[in-house]
Every structure is written in structure tokens, then in C-alpha cells.
C-alpha positions in Angstrom: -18.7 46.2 -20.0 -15.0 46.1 -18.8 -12.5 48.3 -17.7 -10.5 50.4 -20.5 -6.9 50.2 -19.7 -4.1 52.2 -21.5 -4.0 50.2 -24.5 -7.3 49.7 -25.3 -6.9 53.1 -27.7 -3.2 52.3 -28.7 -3.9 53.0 -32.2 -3.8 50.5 -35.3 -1.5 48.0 -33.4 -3.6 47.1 -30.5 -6.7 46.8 -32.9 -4.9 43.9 -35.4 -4.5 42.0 -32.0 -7.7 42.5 -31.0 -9.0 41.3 -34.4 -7.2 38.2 -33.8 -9.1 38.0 -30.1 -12.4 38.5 -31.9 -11.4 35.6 -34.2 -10.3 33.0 -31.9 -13.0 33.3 -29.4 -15.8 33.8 -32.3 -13.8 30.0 -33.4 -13.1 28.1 -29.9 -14.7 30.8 -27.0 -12.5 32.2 -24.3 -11.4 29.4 -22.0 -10.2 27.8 -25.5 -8.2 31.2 -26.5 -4.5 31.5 -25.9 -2.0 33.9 -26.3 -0.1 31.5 -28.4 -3.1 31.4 -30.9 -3.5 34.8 -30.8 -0.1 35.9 -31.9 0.0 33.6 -34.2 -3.1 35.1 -36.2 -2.1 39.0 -35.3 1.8 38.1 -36.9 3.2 39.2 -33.7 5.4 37.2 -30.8 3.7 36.6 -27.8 6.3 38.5 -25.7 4.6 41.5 -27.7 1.3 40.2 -26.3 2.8 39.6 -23.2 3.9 43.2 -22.5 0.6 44.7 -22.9 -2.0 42.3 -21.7 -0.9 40.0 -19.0 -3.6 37.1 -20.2 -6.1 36.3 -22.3 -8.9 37.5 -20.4 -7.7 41.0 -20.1 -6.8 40.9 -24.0 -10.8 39.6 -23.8 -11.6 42.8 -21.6 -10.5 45.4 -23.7 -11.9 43.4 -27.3 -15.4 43.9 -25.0 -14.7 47.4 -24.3 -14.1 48.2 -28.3 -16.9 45.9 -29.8 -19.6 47.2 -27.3 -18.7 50.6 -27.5 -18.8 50.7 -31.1 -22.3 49.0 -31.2 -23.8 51.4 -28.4 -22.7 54.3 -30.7 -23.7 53.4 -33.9 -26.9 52.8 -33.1 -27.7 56.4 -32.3 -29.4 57.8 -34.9 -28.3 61.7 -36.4 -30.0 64.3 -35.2 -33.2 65.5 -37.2 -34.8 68.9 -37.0 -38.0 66.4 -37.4 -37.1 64.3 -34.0 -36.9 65.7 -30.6 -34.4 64.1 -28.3 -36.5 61.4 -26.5 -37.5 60.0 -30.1 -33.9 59.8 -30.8 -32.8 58.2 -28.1 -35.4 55.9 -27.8 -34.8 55.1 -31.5 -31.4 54.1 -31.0 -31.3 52.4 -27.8 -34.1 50.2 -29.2 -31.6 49.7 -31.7 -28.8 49.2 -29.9 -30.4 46.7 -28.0 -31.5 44.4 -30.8 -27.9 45.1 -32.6 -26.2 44.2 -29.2 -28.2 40.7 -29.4 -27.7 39.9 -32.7 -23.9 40.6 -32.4 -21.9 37.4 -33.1 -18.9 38.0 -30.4 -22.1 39.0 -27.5 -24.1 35.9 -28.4 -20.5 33.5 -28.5 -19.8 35.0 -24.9 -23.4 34.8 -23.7 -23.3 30.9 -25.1 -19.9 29.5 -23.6 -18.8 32.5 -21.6 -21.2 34.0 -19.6 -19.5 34.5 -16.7 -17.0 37.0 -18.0 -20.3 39.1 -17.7 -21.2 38.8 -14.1 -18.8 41.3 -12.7 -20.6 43.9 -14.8 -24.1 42.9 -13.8 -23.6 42.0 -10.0 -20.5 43.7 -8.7 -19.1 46.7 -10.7 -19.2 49.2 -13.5 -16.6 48.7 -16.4 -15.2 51.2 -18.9 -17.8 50.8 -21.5 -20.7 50.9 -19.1 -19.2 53.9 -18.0 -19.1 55.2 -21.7 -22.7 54.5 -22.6 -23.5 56.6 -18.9 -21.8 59.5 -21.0 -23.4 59.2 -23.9 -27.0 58.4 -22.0 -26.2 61.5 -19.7 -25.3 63.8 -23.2 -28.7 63.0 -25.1 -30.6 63.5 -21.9 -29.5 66.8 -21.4 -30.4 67.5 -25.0 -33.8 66.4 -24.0 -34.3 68.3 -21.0 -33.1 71.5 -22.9 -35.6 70.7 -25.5 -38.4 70.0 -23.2 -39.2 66.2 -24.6 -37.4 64.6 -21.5 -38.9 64.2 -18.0 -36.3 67.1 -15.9 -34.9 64.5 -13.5 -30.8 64.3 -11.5 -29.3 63.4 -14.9 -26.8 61.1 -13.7 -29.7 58.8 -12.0 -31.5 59.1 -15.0 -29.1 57.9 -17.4 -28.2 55.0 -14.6 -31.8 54.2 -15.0 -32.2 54.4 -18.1 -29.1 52.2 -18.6 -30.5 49.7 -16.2 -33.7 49.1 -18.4 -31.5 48.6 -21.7 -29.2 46.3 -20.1 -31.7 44.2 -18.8 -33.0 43.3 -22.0 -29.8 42.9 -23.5 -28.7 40.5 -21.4 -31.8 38.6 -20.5 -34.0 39.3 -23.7 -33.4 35.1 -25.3 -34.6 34.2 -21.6 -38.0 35.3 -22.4 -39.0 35.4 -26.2 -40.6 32.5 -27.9 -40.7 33.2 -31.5 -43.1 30.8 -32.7 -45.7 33.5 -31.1 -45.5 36.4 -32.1 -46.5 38.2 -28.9 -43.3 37.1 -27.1 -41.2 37.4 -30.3 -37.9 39.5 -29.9 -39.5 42.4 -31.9 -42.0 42.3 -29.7 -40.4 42.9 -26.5 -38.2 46.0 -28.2 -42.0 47.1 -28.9 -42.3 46.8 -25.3 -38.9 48.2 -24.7 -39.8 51.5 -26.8 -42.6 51.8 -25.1 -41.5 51.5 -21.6 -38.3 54.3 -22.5 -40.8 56.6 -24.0 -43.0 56.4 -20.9 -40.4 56.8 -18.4 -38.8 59.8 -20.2 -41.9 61.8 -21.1 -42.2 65.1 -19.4 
């Protein structure tokens, strides 16, 4: 949920540093991370760091960008000749959201970091908010071609859509209780699935 800058996709390079970013904060969190740590377990000199990322929160930016990305997207399901397009979307962002929250770099952030977050939820969109629009916007279509999505501006649609999802991603602990188990986690995504399902149908 944070802006993609140019070396977010720089290839095998930028993703052994970014492995080292996932390992420090998963070890110490973000305000603990530095750039000295971080070269040290990517085998590179922090003037190397230094010339692409100018701190350790924009290093922390673009390791957000790739992790959440990757999540969002393999969590939608193939398509099946058996499944119209609302079903699979559903499916996966039901999925998505229960990957997303059981994610051990999302729950270390949402524990001692939260407020890297805020900008995302209260003040702007960031690259991989912007990707998951795509991908919402893509499988809508789909549906509206097929008939099994409600025929609505697709771009407010997939915001909307996006705005559910991220609410229970984000605020999902806030409300479970899992010694019942109608307010466990499984049984909000119940709730979730059926909310998307009822807001999509035609």
C-alpha cells in the first residue's frame, strides 16, 4: 500500500535487499531497522543501499509494495469453465483477505508499526493499492461480460469493492473473538463472502 518507485522491479538485485528488509523488521520491526543492518545481511555496502533508497522507510515502502502485491495475486483462483467471475473473485478476495492477515511481515507492521499504514488508509493511494484497483477493475469486467456482476462505472466498483476488502484486512483482529465461534475470523470472511456476493450480484 505504498508508492512503487523505479527500483521496486530492478530485477534479482533489489529483491536480495529486500529479503534482508523482510528479515530485519520480521527480527527487530522498522524503527529498529537500519541500513547498516540491512547491508550487512544483503552482502552489500550501504553506499549501494544508499543510492537507491534514501532510508529505511522507503526501503520498507517498496518491501510493502512486493509482499502485498504478491499476496493479492496469488490468491486469485484460475479460471474454471465451472465458476463465473463473481464466484472467482469472491473466492479469492475472501482469500486474500485471510492470507493478508495471517502474513507474518503484515501482522509485525500491524503490531509495532502501524502507522507506516495510515497514509494509505486516511490520506492517499499507494502503488500496490493502485495494482489491486487493476486487478479488481480486470475481473469485473470479466463479470459484467459474463452477466454474473452487477453492470456498474467499473472504476467505482472496483474502489468499492476494494474499500470492503481493506476494511477487514486491516481491522478484522479488532473484532473477532475466537473462543466463540460466531465472531471467530472464519466467521467474519463468511460474512465477508457474503457481503461481496451480495453487492456484486446482478
Amino acid at each position: 500500500m505504498t508508492p512503487i518507485r523505479h527500483n521496486a522491479s530492478a530485477g534479482s538485485d533489489n529483491d536480495t535487499v529486500l529479503d534482508a528488509v523482510r528479515d530485519c523488521v520480521l527480527a527487530v520491526g522498522v524503527r529498529r531497522t537500519t541500513l547498516t543492518d540491512v547491508a550487512r545481511r544483503a552482502g552489500v555496502s550501504r553506499m549501494t543501499l544508499y543510492r537507491r533508497w534514501p532510508d529505511v522507510r522507503s526501503l520498507v515502502g517498496d518491501l510493502m509494495t512486493r509482499e502485498w502485491i504478491a499476496v493479492a495475486t496469488g490468491a486469485m483462483p484460475e479460471h474454471r469453465a465451472d465458476m463465473t467471475a463473481r464466484e472467482l473473485l469472491t473466492r479469492g478476495l475472501v482469500d486474500a483477505v485471510r492470507d493478508f492477515v495471517a502474513h507474518p511481515l503484515f501482522r509485525k507492521i500491524l503490531d509495532v508499526d502501524p502507522e507506516l499504514l495510515l497514509p494509505y488508509v486516511l490520506d492517499r493511494r499507494g502503488a500496490s493499492q493502485e495494482a489491486l484497483l487493476e486487478l479488481l477493475a480486470d475481473a469485473l469486467r470479466e463479470g459484467h461480460d459474463d452477466g454474473s456482476v452487477r453492470r456498474a462505472p467499473v472504476e467505482r466498483q472496483a474502489r468499492s469493492v476494494l474499500l470492503i476488502v481493506q476494511s477487514f484486512t486491516l481491522s478484522l483482529r479488532t473484532m473477532t473473538d475466537e473462543d466463540d465461534p460466531e465472531l471467530s475470523a472464519e466467521a467474519f470472511l463468511g460474512e465477508l463472502r457474503g457481503i461481496l456476493e451480495r453487492t456484486l450480484t446482478p
